[in-house]
C-alpha positions as CSV (number, residue, x, y, z in Angstrom):
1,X,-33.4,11.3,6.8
2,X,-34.0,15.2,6.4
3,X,-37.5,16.4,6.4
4,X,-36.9,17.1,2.7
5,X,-36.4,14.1,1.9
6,X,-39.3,12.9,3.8
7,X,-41.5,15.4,1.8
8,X,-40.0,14.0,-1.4
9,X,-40.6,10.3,-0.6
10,X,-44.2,10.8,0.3
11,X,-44.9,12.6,-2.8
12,X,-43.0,10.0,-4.8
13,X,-44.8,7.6,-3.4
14,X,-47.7,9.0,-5.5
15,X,-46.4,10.3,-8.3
16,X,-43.4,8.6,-9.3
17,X,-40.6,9.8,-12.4
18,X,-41.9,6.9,-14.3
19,X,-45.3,5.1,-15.1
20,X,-43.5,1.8,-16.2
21,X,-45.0,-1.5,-14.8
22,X,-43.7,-3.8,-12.5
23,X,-41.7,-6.1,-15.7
24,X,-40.0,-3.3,-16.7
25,X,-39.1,-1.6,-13.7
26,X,-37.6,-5.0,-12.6
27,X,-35.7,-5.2,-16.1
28,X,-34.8,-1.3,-15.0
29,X,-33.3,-2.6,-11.9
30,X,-31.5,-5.8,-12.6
31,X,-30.0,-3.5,-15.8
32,X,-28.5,-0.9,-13.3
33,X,-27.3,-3.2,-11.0
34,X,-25.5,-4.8,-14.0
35,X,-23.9,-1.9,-15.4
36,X,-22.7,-1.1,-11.2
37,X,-21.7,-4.6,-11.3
38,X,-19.9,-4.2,-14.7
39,X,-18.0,-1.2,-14.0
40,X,-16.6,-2.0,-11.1
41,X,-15.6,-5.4,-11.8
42,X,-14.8,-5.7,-15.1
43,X,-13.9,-1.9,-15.7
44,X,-11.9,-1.4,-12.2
45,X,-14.1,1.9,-12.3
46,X,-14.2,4.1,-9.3
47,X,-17.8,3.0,-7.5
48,X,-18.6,6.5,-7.4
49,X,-18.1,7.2,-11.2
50,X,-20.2,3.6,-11.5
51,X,-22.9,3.9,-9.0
52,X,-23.5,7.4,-11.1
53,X,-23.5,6.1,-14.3
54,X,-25.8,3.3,-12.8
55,X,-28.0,5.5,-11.6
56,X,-28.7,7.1,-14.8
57,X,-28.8,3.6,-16.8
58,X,-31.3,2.6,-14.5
59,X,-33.7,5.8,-14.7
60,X,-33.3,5.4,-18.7
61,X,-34.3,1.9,-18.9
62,X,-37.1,2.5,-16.3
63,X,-38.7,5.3,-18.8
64,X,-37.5,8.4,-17.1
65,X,-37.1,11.2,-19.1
66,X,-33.3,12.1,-18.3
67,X,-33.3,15.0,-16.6
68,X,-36.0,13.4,-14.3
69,X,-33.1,11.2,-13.4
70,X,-30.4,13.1,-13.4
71,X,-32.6,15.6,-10.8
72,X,-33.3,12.4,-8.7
73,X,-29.8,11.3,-8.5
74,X,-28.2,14.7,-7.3
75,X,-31.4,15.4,-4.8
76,X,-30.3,11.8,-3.0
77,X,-26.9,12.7,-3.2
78,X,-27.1,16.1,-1.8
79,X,-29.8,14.8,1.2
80,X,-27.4,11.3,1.9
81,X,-24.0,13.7,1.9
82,X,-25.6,16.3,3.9
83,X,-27.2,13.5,6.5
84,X,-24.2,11.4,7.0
85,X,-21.2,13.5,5.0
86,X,-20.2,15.8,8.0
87,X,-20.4,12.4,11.2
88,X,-18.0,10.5,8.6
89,X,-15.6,13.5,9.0
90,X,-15.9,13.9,12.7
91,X,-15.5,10.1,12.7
92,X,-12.5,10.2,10.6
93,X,-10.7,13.0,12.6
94,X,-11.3,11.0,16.0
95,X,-10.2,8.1,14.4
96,X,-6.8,9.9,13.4
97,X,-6.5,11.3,16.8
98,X,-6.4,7.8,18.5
99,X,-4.4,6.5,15.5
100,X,-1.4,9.2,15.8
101,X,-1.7,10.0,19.5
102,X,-0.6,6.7,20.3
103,X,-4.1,5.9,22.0
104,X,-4.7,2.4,19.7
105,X,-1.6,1.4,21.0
106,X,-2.6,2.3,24.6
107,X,-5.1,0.5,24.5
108,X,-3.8,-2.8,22.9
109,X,-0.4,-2.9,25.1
110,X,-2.5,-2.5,28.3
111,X,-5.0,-5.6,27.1
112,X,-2.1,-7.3,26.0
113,X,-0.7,-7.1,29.1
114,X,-3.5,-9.0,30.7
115,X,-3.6,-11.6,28.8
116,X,-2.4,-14.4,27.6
117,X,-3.1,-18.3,26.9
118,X,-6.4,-19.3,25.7
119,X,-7.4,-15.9,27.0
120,X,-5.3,-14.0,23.8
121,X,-8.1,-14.9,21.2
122,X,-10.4,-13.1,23.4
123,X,-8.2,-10.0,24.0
124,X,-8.2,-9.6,20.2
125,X,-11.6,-9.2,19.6
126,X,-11.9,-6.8,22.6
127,X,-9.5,-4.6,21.2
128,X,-10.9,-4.6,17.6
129,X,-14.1,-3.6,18.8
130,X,-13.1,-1.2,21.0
131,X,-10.8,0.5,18.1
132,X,-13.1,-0.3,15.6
133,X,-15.9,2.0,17.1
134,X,-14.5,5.5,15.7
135,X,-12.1,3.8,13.0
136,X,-12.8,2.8,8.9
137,X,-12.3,-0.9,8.6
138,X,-9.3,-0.2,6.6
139,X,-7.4,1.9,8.9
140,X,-8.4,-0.5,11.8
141,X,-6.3,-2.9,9.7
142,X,-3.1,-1.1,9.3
143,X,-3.3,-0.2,13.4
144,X,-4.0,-4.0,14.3
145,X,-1.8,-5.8,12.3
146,X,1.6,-5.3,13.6
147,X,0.2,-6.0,16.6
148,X,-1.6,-9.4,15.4
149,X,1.8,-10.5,13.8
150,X,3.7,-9.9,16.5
151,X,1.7,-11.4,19.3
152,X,1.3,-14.5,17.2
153,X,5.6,-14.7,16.6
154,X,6.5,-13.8,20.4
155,X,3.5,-15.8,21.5
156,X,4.0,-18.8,19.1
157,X,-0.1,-18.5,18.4
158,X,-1.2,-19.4,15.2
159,X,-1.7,-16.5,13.1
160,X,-5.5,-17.6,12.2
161,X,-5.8,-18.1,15.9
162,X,-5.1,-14.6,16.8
163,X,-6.2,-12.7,13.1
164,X,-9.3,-14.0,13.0
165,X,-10.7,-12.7,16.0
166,X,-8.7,-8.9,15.1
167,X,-10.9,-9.2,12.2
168,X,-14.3,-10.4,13.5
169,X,-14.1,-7.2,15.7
170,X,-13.1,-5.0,12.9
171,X,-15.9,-6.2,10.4
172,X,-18.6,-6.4,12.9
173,X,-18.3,-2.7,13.7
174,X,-17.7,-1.6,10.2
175,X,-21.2,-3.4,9.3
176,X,-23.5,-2.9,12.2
177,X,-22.3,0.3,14.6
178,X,-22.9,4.0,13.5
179,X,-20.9,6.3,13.2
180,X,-19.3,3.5,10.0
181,X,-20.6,4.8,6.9
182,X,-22.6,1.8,5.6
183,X,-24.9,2.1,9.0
184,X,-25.3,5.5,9.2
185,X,-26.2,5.4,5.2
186,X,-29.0,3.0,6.0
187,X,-30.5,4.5,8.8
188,X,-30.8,7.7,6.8
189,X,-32.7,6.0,4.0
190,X,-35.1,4.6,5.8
191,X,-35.5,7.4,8.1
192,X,-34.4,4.8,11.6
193,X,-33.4,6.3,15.5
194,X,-30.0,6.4,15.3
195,X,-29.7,5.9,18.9
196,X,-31.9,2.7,18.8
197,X,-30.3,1.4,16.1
198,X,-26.9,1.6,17.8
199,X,-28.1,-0.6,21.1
200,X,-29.8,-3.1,19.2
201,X,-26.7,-3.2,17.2
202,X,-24.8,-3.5,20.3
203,X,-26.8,-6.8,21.2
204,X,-26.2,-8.0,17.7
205,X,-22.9,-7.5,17.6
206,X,-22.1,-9.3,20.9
207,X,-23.2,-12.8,20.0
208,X,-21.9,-12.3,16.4
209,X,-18.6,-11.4,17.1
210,X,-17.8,-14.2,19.5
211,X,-19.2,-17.0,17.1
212,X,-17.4,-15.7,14.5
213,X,-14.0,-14.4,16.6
214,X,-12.9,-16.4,19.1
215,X,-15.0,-19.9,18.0
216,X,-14.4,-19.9,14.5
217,X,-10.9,-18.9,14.9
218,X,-10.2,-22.8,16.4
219,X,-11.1,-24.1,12.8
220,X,-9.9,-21.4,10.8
221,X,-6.3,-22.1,12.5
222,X,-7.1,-25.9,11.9
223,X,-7.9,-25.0,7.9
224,X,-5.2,-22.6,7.4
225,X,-1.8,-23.2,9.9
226,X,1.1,-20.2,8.6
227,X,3.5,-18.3,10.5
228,X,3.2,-14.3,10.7
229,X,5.7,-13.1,7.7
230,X,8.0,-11.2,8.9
231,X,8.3,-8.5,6.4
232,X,4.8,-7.4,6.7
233,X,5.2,-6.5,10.0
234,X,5.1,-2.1,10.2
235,X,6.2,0.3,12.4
236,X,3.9,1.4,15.0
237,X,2.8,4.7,15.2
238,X,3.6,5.3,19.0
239,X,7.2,4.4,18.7
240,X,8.0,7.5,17.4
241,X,6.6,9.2,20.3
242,X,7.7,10.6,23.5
243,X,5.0,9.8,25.5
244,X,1.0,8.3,24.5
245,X,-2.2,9.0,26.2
246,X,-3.3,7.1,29.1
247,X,-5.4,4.0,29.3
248,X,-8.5,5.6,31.0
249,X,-8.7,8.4,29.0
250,X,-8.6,6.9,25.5
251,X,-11.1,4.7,26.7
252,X,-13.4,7.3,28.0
253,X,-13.0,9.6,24.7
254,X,-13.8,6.5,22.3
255,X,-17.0,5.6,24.0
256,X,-17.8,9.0,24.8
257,X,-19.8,9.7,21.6
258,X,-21.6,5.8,22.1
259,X,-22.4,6.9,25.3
260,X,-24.0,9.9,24.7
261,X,-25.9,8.6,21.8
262,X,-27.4,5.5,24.0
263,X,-28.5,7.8,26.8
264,X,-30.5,9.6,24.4
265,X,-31.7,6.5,23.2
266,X,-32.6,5.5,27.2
267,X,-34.0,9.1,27.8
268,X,-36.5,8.6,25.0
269,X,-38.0,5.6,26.3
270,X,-38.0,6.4,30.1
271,X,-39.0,9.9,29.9
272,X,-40.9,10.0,26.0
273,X,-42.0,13.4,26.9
274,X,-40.9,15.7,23.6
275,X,-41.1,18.9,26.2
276,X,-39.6,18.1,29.1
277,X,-36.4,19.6,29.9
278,X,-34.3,16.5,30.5
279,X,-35.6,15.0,27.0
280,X,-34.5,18.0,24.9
281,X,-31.1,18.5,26.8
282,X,-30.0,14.7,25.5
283,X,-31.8,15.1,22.4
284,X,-28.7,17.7,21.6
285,X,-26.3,16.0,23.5
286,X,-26.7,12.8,22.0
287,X,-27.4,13.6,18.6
288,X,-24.9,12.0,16.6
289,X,-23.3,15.1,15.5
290,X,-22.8,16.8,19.3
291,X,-21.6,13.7,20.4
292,X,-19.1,13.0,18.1
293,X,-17.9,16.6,17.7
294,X,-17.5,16.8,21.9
295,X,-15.7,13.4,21.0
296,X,-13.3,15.4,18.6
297,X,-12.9,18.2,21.2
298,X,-12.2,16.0,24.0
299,X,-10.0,14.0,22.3
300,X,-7.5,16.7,21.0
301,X,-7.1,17.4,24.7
302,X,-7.2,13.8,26.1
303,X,-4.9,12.1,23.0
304,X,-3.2,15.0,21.4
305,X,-2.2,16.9,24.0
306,X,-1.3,14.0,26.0
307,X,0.9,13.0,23.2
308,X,2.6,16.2,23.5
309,X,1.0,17.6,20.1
310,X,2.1,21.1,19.6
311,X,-1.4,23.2,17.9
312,X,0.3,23.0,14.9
313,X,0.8,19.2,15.2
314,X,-3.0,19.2,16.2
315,X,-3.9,20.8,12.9
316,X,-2.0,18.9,10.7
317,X,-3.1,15.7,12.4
318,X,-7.5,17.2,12.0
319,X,-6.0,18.5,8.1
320,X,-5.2,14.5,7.1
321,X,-7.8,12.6,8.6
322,X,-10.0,14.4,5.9
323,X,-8.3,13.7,2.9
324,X,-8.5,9.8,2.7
325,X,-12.1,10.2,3.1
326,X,-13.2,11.7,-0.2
327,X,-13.6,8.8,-1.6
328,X,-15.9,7.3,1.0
329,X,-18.0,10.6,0.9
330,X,-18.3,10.4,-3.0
331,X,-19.3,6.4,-2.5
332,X,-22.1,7.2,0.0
333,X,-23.4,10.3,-1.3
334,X,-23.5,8.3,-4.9
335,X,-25.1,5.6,-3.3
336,X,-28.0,7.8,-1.6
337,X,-28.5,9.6,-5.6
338,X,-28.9,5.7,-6.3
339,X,-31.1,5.2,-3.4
340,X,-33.4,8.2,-4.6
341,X,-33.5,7.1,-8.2
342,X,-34.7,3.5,-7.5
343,X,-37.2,5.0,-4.9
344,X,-38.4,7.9,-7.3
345,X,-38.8,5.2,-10.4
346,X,-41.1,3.3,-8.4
347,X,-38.9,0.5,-7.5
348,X,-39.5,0.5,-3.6
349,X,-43.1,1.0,-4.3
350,X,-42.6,-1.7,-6.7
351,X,-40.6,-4.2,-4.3
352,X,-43.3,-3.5,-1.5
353,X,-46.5,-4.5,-3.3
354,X,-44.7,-8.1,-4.7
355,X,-43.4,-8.7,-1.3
356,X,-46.9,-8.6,0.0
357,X,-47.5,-11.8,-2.1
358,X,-44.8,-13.2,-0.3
359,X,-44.0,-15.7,2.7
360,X,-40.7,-14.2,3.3
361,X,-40.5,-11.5,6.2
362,X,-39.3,-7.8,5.5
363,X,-35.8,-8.6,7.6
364,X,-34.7,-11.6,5.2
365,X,-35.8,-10.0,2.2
366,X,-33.8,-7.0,2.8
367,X,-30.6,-9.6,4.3
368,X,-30.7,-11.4,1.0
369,X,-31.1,-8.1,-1.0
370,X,-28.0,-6.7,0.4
371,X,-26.1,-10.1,0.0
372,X,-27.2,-10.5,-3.8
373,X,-25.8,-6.6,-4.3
374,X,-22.7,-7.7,-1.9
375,X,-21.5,-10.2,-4.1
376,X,-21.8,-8.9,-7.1
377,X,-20.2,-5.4,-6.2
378,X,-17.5,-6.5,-3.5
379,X,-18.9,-3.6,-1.6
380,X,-20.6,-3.7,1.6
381,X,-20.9,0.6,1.4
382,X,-22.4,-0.5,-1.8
383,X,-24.7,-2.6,-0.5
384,X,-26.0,-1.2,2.1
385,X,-27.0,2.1,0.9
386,X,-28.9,-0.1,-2.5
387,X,-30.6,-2.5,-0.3
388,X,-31.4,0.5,1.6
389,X,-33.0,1.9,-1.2
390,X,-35.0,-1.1,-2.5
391,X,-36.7,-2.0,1.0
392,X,-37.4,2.0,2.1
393,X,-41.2,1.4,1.3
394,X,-41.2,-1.6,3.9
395,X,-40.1,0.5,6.8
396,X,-43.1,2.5,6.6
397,X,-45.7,0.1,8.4
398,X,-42.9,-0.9,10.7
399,X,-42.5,-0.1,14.6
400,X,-39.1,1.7,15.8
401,X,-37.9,-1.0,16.5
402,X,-38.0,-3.1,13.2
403,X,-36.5,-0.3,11.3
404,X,-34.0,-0.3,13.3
405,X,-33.2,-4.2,12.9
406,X,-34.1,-3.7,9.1
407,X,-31.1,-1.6,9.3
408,X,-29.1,-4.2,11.0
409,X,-30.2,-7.0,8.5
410,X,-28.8,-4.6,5.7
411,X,-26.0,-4.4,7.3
412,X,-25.7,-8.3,7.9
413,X,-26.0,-9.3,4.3
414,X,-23.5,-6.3,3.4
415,X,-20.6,-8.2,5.0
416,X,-21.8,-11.9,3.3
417,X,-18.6,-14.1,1.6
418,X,-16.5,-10.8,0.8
419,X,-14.4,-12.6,-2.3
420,X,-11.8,-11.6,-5.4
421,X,-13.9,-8.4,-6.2
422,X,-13.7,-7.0,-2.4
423,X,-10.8,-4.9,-1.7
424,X,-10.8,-6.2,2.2
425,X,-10.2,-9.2,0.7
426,X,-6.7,-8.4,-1.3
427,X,-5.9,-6.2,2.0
428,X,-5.9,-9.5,4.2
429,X,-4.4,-11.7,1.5
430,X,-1.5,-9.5,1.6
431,X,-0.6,-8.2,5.2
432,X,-1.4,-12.1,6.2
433,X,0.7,-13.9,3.6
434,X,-2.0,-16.2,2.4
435,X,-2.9,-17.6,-0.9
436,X,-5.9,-17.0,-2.3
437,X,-7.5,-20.3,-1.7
438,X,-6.4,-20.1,2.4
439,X,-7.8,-16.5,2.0
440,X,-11.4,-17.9,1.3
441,X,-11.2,-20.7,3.9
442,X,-10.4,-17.9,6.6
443,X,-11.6,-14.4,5.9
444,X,-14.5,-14.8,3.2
445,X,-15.8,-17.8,6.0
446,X,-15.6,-15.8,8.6
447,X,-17.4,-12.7,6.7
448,X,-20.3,-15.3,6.0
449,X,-19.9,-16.5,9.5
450,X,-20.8,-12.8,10.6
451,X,-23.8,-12.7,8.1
452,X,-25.3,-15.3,9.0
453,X,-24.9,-15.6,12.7
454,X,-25.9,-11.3,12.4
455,X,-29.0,-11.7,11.1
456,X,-30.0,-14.8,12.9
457,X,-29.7,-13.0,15.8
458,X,-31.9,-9.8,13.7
459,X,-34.6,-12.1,13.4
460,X,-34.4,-13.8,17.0
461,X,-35.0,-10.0,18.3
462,X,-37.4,-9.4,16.2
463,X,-39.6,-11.9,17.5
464,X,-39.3,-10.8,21.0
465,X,-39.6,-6.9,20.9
């Protein structure tokens, strides 16, 4: 979060847009919610044409005089697109880099090579987590699914036995590791370390994407028994290529930008001197944006030019990783004027002073916020940056730490029993060749499974540091 923003969610805090009590600004919220909910669902709207007209129903039916709302809405937008907006493009253009360059497919053929048996479930999940770091969910998709089809046909696997775990990777990343949109939203809005947040989201992710990988796979496979369709199965990128990148490297320029951003994370807890010299060299260095742009750089060298890219070929490649993500930047920075317009009503305030009254801690509130905005919307984007937005005023009397896991319990409940309204759930239907019934026994389960077992493992942490 900028130090504007800061600024304008202390004075807020004071003096919010509206003096409506707590009935109405509930009403306020529940009714924007609805009309998100509505539009999306019913109306097939764009979510950023909905979460803007949401914003403004809510500020309406909270009291706000309109242009108080409208101000609101663009100020969040502007501070969310200008936090986030320029390490989703840097993420996207790495992304496209290991994607054309051959590099996925570097990395899966040399796993792939190592394993086999009872081991294969296990190599899945390695190599959607490892791609998964610098790629959208959906892209991670279209990468892993040729190979997921055709491992389970040559292999005679059973296609839940070997997807499942491709997924698990995929949707644990996309829900709990920055630089994915819905983390990096969250840990804007309620101001979290970035670098903190991505360890602790390492040790979540660990436990979560086994139980709900490899292990639930067996069942899933039991549930659901098909054969990989064979018409669904793509070309792959690198086959059109002369030569791909090697091994080492694409592994080294993926985890470069994690890297950097955990030794900050290290440095600031070992050294937690603001003026010493070795503190304020990693504080650059591992600030998201240097360490995904030396990502970028490096990689052009280390995948395109080990793919034999031409400059032009380079160009073209960094000109249409940008394109598809529009939309994602229109979702986020929507869901940040959202964000402001709930906190600038006097929702958070609102939400903070009832939860006082409460037995339930901050971490599950904020879980089971997400998941109530999850399944209504279908989006876990959505729902991130919204439960983001209700539960900001809780961050403020927590340690480092717990804002950090509130931002993984956000992310948790963004991810809970994806259904008919998600568009990751059509995606899987389709490239899997289920039915919609087999789609909710294997993907929306194992999206639960994720939630559930995610912030379990939140909570557990929380009680320990």
């Amino acid at each position: 979060m900028t130090s504007l923003s800061v600024e304008m969610l202390a004075a807020d805090a004071v003096e919010p847009i509206t003096s409506a009590g707590h009935a109405q600004l509930g009403i306020a919220v529940l009714a924007g919610i609805a009309v998100i909910v509505l539009l999306i669902t019913k109306f097939k709207l764009h979510a950023f044409l909905a979460l803007t007209i949401g914003s403004l129903a809510l500020g309406a039916f909270a009291g706000a005089p309109l242009d108080k709302a409208i101000s609101s809405f663009t100020a969040g937008l502007g501070s969310t697109v200008s936090g986030v907006g320029v390490l989703i493009a840097l993420g996207a253009v790495l992304g496209k880099l290991l994607a054309d360059s051959g590099g996925a497919d570097q990395i899966v053929d040399t796993i792939l090579a190592k394993a086999g048996g009872r081991s294969m479930p296990w190599a899945m999940v390695l190599i959607a987590s490892v791609i998964g770091l610098p790629l959208f969910f959906e892209v991670g998709i279209v990468l892993l699914i040729p190979v997921v089809l055709m491992v389970a046909k040559r292999g005679s696997y059973s296609l839940m036995r070997i997807g499942v775990p491709a997924l698990a990777g995929l949707s644990v990343m996309h829900a709990l590791i920055p630089p994915h949109p819905g983390p990096l939203a969250a840990i804007d809005a309620v101001d979290a370390n970035l670098g903190l947040t991505l360890a602790l989201g390492v040790l979540v992710a660990i436990p979560t994407v086994v139980i709900a990988g490899p292990v639930f796979s067996k069942y899933a496979a039991r549930w659901v028994d098909v054969a990989a369709p064979e018409k669904m199965i793509p070309q792959r990128a690198s086959e059109d290529l002369q030569k791909r990148p090697g091994f080492g490297a694409t592994i080294v320029t993926v985890l470069l930008p994690v890297v950097l951003m955990l030794s900050k994370a290290l440095v600031d807890i070992v050294v937690d001197d603001p003026g010493h010299t070795v503190q304020r060299v990693f504080d650059v260095i591992g600030s998201p944006l240097v360490a995904l742009l030396a990502a970028v750089l490096v990689g052009m060298f280390t995948l395109g030019c080990a793919a034999g890219f031409t400059k032009e070929r380079l160009s073209t490649t960094v000109e249409r990783s940008l394109a598809p993500i529009a939309g994602i930047l229109l979702i986020v920075g929507a869901g940040g004027g959202f964000k402001q317009t709930l906190i600038d009503s006097g929702v958070g305030q609102m939400v903070l002073e009832i939860s006082k009254d409460w037995s339930i801690p901050g971490l599950l509130l904020a879980w089971l916020i997400a998941v109530a905005i999850r399944l209504a919307t279908g989006s876990a984007t959505v729902a991130t940056i919204s439960a983001a937005g209700l539960v900001t005023p809780l961050a403020a009397d927590m340690s480092s730490t717990h804002v950090a896991l509130l931002v993984l319990a956000i992310g948790a409940g963004s991810v809970f029993f994806s259904h008919v309204n998600d568009a990751g759930f059509w995606l899987v239907k389709e490239y899997f060749g289920l039915n919609v019934g087999q789609t909710v026994k294997t993907w929306s389960v194992m999206e639960t499974v994720i939630s559930v077992v995610g912030v379990a493992v939140v909570l557990l942490l929380s009680l320990v540091i």
